[in-house]
MIGUVEX-883288 format. One record per residue (C-alpha): x, z, y. Coordinates in steps of 0.02 Angstrom, whole numbers, plus 50000, padded with zeros to 5 digits. Layout:
MIGUVEX-883288
XZY;...
END
This chain:
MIGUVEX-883288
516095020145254;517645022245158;517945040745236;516265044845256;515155038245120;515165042144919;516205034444802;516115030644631;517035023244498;516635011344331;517584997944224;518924998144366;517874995944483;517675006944642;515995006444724;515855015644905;514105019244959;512895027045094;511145027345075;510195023845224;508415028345302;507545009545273;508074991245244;508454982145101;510254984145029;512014976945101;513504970845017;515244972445062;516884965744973;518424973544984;520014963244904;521634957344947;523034947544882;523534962644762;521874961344680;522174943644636;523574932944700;522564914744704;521464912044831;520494904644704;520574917244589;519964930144731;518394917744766;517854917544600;517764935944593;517014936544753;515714924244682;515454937144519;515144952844631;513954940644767;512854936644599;512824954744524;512254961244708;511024947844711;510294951744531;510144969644568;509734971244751;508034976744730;508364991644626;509614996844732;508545001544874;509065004845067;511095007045040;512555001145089;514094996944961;515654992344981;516404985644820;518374985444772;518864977544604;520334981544493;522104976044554;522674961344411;520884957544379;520594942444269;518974932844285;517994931544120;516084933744044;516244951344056;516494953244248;514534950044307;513934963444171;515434977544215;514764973644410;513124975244384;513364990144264;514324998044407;513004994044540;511525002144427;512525018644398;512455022944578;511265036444620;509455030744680;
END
């Protein structure tokens, strides 16, 4: 997906996507060590993204997304909104 699909951009954020024919939509995470350096740190952002899928899913549609966050990102209130922002800007 990450050669062959869309990508797009917001708050840091990089969102790769592919629509498909039918099905309900699919989540992938994409971070490492250099995104955040605690593994609990990295869970808790996990966690964020998991809960901003699950909020929007059904206005997403049948797609796939792959989602990579900012390298030094801090966890805060903001996160869930800038994720969910990012996941409604992609195309329908």
């Amino acid at each position: 997906m990450l050669r062959s699909g869309n990508r797009r951009s917001s708050s840091g954020f990089t969102f790769f996507y592919r629509r498909r024919d039918s099905g309900g939509a699919r989540l992938g995470i994409l971070i490492s060590r250099k995104h955040a350096r605690l593994a609990t740190d990295r869970n808790r952002i996990k966690r964020c993204i998991r809960e901003a899928f699950r909020q929007e899913q059904h206005n997403l549609g049948p797609i796939d997304v792959l989602v990579r966050p900012p390298y030094g990102l801090k966890t805060g209130a903001g996160l869930l909104a800038r994720v969910r922002a990012g996941l409604l800007g992609l195309p329908r």
